[in-house]
Structure formats: C-alpha cells, structure tokens
mmCIF file as Biopython writes it, N, C-alpha, C and O atoms, coordinates in Angstrom:
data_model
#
loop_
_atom_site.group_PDB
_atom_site.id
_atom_site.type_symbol
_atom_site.label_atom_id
_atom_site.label_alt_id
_atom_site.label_comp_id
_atom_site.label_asym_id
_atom_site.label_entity_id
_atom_site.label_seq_id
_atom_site.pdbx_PDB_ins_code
_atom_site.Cartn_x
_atom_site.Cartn_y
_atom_site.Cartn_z
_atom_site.occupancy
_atom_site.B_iso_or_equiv
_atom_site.auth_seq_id
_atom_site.auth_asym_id
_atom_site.pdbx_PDB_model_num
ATOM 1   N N  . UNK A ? 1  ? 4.998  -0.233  3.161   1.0 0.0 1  A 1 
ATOM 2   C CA . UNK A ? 1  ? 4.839  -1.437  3.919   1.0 0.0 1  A 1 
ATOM 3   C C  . UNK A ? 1  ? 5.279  -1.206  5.367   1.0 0.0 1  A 1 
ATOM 4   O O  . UNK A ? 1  ? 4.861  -1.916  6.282   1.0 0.0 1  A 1 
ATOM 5   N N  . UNK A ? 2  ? 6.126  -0.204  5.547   1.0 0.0 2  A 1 
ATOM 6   C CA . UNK A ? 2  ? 6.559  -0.198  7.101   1.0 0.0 2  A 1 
ATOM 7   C C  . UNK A ? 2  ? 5.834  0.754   7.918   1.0 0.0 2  A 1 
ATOM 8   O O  . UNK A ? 2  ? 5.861  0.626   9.142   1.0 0.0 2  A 1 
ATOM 9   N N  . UNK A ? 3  ? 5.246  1.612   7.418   1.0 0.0 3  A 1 
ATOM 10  C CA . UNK A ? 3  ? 3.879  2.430   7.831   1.0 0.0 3  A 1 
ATOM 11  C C  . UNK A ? 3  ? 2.754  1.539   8.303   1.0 0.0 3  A 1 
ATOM 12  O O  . UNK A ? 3  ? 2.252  1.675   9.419   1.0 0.0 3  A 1 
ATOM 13  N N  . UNK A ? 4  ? 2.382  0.658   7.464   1.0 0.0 4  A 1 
ATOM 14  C CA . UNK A ? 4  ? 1.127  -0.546  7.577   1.0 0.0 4  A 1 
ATOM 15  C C  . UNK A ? 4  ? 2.052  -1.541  8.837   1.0 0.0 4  A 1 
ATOM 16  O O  . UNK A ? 4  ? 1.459  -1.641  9.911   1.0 0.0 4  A 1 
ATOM 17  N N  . UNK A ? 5  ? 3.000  -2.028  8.769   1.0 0.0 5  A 1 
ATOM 18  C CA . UNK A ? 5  ? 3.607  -2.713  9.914   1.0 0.0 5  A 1 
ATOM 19  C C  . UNK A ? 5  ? 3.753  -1.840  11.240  1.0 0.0 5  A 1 
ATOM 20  O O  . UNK A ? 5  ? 3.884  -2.296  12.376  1.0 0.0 5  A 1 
ATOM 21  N N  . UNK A ? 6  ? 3.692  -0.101  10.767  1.0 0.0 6  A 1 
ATOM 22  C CA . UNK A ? 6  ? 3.903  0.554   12.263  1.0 0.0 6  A 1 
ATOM 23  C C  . UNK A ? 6  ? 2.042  0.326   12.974  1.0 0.0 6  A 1 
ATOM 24  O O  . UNK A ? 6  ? 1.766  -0.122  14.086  1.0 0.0 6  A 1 
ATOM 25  N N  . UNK A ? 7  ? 1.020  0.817   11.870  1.0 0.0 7  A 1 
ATOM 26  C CA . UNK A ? 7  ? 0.043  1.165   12.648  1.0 0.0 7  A 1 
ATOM 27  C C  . UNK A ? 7  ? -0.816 -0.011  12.749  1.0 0.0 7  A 1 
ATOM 28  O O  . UNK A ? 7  ? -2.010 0.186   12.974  1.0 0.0 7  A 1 
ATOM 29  N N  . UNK A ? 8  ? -0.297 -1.449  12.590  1.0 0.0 8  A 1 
ATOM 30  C CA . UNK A ? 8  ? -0.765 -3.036  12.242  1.0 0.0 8  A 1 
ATOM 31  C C  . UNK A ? 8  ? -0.408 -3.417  14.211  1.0 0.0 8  A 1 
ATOM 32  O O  . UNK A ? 8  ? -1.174 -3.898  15.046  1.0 0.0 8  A 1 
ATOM 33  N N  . UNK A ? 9  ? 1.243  -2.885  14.380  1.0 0.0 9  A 1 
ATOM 34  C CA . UNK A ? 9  ? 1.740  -3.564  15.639  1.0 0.0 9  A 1 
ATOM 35  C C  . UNK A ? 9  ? 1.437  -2.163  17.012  1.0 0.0 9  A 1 
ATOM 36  O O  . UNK A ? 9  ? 1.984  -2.327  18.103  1.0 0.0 9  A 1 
ATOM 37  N N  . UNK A ? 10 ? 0.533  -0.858  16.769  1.0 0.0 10 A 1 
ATOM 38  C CA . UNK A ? 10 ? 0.166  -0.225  17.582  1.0 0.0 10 A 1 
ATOM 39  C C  . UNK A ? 10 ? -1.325 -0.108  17.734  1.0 0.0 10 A 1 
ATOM 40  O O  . UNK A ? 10 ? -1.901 0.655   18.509  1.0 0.0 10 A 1 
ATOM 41  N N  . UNK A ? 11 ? -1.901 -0.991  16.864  1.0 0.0 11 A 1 
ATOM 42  C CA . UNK A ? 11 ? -3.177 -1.729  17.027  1.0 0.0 11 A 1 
ATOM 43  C C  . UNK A ? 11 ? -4.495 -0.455  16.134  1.0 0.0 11 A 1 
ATOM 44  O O  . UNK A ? 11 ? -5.726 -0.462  16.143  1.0 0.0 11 A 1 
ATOM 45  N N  . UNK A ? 12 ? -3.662 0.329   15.580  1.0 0.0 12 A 1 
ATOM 46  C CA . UNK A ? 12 ? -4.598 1.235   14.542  1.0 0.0 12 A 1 
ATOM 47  C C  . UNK A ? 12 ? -5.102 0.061   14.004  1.0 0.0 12 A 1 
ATOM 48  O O  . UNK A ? 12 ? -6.047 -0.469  14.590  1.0 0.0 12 A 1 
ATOM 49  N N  . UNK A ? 13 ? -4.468 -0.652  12.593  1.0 0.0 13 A 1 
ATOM 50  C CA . UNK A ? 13 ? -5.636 -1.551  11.969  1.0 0.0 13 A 1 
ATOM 51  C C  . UNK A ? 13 ? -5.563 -2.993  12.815  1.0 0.0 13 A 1 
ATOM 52  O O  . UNK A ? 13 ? -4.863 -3.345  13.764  1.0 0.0 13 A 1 
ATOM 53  N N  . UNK A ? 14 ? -6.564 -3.643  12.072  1.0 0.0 14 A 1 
ATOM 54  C CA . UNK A ? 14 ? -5.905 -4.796  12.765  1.0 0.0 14 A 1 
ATOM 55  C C  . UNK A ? 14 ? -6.670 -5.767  12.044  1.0 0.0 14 A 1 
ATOM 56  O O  . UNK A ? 14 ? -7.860 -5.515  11.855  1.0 0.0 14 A 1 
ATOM 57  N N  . UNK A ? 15 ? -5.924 -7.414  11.375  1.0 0.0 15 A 1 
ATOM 58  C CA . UNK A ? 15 ? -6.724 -8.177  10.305  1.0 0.0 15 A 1 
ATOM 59  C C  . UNK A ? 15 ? -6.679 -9.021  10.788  1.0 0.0 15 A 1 
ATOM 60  O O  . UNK A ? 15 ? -5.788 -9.187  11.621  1.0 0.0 15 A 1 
ATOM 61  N N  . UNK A ? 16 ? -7.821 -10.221 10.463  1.0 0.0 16 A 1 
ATOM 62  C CA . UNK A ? 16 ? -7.797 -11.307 11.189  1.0 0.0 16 A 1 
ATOM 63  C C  . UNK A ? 16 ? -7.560 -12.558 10.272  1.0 0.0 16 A 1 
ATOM 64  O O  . UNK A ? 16 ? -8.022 -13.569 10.802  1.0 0.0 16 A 1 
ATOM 65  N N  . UNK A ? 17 ? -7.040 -12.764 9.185   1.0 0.0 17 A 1 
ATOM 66  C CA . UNK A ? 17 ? -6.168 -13.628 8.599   1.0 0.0 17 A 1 
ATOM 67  C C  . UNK A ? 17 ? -4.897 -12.970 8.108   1.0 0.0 17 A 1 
ATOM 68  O O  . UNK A ? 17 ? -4.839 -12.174 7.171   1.0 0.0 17 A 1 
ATOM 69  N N  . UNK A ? 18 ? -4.140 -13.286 8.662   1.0 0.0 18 A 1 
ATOM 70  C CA . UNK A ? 18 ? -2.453 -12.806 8.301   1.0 0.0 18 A 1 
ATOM 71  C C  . UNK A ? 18 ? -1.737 -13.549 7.661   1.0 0.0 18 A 1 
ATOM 72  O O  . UNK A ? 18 ? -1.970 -14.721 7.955   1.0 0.0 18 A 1 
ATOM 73  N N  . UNK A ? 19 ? -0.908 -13.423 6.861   1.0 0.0 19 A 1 
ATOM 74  C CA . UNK A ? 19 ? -0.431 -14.039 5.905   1.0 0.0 19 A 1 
ATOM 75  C C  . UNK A ? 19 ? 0.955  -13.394 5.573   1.0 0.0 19 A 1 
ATOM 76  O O  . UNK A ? 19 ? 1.964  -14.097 5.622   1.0 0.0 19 A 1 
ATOM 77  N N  . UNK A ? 20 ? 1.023  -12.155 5.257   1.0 0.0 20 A 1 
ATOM 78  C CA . UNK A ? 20 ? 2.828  -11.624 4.900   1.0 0.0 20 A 1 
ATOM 79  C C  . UNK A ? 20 ? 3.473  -11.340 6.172   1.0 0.0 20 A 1 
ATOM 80  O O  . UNK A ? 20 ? 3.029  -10.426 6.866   1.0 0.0 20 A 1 
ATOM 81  N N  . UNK A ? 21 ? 4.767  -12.229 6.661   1.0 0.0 21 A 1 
ATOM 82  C CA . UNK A ? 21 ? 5.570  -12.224 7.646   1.0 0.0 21 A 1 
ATOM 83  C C  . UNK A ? 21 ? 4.427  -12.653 9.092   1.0 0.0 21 A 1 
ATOM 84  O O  . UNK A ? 21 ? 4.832  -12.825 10.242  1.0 0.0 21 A 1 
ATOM 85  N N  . UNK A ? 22 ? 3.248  -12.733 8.730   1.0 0.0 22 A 1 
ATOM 86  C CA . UNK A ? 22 ? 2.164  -12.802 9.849   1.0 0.0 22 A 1 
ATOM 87  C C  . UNK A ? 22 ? 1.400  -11.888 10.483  1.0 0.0 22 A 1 
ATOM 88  O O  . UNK A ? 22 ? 0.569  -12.025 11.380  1.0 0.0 22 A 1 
ATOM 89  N N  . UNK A ? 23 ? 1.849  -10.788 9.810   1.0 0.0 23 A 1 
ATOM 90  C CA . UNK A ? 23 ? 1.139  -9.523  9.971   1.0 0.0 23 A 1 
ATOM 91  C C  . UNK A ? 23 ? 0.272  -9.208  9.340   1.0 0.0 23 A 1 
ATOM 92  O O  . UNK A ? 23 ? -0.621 -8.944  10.145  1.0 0.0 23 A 1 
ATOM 93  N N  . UNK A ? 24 ? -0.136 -9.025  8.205   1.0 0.0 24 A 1 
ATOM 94  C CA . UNK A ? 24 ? -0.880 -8.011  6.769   1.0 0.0 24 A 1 
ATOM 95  C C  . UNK A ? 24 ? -0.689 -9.069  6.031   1.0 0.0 24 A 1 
ATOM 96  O O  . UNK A ? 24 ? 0.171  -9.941  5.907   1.0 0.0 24 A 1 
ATOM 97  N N  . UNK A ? 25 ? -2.489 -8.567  5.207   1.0 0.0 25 A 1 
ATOM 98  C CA . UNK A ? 25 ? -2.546 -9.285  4.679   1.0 0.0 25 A 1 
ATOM 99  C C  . UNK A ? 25 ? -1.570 -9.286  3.113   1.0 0.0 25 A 1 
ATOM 100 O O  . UNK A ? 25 ? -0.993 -8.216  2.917   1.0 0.0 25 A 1 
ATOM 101 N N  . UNK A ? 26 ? -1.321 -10.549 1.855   1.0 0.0 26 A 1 
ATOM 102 C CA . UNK A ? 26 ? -0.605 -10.451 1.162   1.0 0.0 26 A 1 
ATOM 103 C C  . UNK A ? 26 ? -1.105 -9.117  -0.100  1.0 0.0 26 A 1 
ATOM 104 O O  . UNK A ? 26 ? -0.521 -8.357  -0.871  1.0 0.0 26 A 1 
ATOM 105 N N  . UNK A ? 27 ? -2.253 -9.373  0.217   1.0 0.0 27 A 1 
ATOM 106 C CA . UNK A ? 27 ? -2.802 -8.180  -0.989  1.0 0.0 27 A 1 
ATOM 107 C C  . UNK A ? 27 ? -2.242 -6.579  -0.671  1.0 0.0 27 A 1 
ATOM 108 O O  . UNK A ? 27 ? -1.951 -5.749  -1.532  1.0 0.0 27 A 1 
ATOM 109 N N  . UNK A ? 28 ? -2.168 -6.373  1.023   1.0 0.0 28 A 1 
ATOM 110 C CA . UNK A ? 28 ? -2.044 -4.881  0.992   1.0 0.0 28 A 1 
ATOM 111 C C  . UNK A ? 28 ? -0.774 -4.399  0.705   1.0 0.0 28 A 1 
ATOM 112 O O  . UNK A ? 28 ? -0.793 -3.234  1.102   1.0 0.0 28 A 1 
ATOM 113 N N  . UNK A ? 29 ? 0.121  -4.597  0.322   1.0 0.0 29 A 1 
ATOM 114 C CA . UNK A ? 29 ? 1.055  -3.922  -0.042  1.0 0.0 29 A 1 
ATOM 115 C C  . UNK A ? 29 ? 1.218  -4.416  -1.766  1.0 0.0 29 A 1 
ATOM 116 O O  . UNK A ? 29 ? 2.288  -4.075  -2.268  1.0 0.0 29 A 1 
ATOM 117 N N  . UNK A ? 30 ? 0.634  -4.877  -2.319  1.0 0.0 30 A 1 
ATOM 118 C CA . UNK A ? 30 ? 0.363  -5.646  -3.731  1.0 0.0 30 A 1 
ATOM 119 C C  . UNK A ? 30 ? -0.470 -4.361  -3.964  1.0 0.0 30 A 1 
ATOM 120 O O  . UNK A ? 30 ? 0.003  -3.467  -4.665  1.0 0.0 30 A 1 
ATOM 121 N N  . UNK A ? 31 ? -1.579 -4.251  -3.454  1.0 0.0 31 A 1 
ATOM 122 C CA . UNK A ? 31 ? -2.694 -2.607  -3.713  1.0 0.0 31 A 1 
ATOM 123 C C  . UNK A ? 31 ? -1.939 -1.480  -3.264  1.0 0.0 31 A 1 
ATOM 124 O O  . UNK A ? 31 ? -2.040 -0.514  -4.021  1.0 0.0 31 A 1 
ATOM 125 N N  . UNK A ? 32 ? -1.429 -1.360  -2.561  1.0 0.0 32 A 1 
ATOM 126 C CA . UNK A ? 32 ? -0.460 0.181   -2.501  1.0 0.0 32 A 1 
ATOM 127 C C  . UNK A ? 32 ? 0.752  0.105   -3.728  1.0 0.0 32 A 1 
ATOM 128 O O  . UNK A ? 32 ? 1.145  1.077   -4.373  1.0 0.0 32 A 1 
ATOM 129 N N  . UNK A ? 33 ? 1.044  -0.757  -3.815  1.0 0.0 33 A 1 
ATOM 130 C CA . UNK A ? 33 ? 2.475  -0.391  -5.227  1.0 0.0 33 A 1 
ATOM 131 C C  . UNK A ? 33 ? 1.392  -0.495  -6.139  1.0 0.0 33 A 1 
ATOM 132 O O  . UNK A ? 33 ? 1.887  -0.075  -7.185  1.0 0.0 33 A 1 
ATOM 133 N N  . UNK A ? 34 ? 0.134  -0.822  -6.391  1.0 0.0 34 A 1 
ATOM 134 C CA . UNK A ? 34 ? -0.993 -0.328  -7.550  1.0 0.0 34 A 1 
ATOM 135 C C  . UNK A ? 34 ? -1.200 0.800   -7.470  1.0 0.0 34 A 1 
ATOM 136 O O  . UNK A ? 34 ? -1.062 1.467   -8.496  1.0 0.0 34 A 1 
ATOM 137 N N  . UNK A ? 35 ? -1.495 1.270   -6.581  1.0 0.0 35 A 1 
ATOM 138 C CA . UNK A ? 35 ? -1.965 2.280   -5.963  1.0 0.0 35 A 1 
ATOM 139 C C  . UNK A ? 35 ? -1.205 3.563   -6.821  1.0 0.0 35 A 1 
ATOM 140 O O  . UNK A ? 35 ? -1.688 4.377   -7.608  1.0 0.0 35 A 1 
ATOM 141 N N  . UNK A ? 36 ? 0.474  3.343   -6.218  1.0 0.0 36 A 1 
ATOM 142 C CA . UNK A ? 36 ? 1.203  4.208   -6.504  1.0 0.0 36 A 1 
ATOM 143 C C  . UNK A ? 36 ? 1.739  4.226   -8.250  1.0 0.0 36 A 1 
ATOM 144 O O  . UNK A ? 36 ? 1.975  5.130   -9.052  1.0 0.0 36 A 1 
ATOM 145 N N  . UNK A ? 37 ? 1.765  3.025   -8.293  1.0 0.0 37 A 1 
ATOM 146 C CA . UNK A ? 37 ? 2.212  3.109   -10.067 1.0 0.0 37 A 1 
ATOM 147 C C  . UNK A ? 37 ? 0.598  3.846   -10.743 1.0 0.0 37 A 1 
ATOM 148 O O  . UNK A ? 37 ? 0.952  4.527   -11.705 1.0 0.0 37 A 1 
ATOM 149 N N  . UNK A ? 38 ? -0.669 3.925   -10.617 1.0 0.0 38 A 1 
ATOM 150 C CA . UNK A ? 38 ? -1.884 4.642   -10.857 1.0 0.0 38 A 1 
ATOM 151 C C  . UNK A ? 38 ? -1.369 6.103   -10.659 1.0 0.0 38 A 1 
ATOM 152 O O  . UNK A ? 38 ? -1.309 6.900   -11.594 1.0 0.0 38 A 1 
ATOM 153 N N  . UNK A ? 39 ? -1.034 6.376   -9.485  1.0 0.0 39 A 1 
ATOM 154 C CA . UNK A ? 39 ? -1.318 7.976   -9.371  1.0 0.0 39 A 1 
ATOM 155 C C  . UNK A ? 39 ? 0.173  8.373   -10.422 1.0 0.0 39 A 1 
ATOM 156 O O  . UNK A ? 39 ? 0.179  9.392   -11.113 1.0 0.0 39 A 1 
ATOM 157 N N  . UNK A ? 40 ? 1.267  7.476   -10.392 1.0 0.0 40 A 1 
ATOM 158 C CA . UNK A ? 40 ? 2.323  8.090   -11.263 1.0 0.0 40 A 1 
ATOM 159 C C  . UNK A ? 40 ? 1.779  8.693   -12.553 1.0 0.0 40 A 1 
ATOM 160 O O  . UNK A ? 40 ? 1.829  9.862   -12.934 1.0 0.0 40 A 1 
ATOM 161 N N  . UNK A ? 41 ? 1.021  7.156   -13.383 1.0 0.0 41 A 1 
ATOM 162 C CA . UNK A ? 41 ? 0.342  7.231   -14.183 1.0 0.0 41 A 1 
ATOM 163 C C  . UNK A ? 41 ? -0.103 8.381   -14.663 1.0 0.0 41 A 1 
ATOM 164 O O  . UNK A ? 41 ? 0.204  8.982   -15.693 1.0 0.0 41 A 1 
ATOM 165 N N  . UNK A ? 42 ? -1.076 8.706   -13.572 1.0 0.0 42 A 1 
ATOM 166 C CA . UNK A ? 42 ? -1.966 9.824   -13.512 1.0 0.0 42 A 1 
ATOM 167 C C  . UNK A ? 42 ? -1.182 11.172  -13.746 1.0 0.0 42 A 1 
ATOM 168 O O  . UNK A ? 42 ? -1.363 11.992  -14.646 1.0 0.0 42 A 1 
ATOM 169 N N  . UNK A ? 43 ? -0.453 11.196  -12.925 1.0 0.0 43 A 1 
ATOM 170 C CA . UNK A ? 43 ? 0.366  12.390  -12.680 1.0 0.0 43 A 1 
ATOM 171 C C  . UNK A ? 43 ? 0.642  12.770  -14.196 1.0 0.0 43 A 1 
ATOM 172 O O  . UNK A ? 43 ? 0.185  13.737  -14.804 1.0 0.0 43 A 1 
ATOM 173 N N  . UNK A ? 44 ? 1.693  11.559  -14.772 1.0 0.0 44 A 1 
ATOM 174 C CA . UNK A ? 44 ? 2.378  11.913  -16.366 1.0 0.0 44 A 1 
ATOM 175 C C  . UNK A ? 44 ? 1.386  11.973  -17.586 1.0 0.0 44 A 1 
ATOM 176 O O  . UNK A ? 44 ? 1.799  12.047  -18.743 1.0 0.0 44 A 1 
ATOM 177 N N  . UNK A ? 45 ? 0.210  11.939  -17.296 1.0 0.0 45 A 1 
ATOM 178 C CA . UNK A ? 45 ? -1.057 12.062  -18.060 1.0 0.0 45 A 1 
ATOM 179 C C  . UNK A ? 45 ? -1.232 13.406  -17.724 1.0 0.0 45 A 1 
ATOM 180 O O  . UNK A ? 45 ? -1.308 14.196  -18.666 1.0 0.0 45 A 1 
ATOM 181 N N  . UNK A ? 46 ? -1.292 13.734  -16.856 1.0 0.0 46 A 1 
ATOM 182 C CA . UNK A ? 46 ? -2.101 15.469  -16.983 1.0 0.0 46 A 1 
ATOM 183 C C  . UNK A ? 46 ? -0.714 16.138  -16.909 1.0 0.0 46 A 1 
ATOM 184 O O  . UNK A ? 46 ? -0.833 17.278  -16.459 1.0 0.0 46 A 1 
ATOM 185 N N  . UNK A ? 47 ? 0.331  15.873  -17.146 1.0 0.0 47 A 1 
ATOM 186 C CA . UNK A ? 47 ? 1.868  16.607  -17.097 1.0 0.0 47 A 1 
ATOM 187 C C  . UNK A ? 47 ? 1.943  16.757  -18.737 1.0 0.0 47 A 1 
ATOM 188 O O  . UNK A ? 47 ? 1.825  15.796  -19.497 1.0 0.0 47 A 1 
ATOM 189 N N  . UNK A ? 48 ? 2.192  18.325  -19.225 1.0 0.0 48 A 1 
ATOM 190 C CA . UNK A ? 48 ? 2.130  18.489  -20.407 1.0 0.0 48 A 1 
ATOM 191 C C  . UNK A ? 48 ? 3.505  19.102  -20.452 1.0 0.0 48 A 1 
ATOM 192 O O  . UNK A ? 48 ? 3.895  20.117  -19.876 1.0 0.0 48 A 1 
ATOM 193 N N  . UNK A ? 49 ? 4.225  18.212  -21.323 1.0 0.0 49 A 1 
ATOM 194 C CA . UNK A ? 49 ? 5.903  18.330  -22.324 1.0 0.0 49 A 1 
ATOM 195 C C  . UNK A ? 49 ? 5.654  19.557  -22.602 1.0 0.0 49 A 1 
ATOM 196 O O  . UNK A ? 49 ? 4.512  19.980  -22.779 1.0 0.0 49 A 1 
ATOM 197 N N  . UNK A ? 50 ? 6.925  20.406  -22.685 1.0 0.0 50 A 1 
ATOM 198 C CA . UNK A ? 50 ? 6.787  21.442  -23.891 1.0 0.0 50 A 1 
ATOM 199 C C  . UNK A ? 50 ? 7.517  21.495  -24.949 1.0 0.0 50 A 1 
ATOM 200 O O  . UNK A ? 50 ? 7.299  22.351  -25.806 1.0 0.0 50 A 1 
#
C-alpha cells in the first residue's frame, strides 16, 4: 500500500474516483493482499515436503 501511495502522489498512476484515505481506490490494496495470499498459495503447492 505505501508503494501505490508513493507512485499515486508522484503522478505514475493516477484514479479518478478515490475513496481509501482519498487516494486509491478501496479495491487496490484488497487485490494485492489477494494477490499475495495466491502466489503464497502457489508457492506451497509446487513446494514438495520431504
């Protein structure tokens, strides 16, 4: 979330309904912790115990 707030307030992205703190929207950091609990997922799926 503070990556998306760095490149949100140096005008990389930029959204035109804001909604969390008034910056970003509420979904994008809701889809990145998806995001990341998926690739964990992923990860401990092709990670073989011995």
């Amino acid at each position: 979330m503070a990556s998306e707030y760095f490149f949100i307030s140096t005008g990389v992205e930029t959204f035109i309904r804001n909604s969390l703190f008034g910056v970003m929207p509420l979904w994008l950091p809701i889809l990145w912790g998806y995001g990341f609990i998926a690739i964990r997922r992923g990860v401990e799926a092709l990670t073989i115990d011995s």
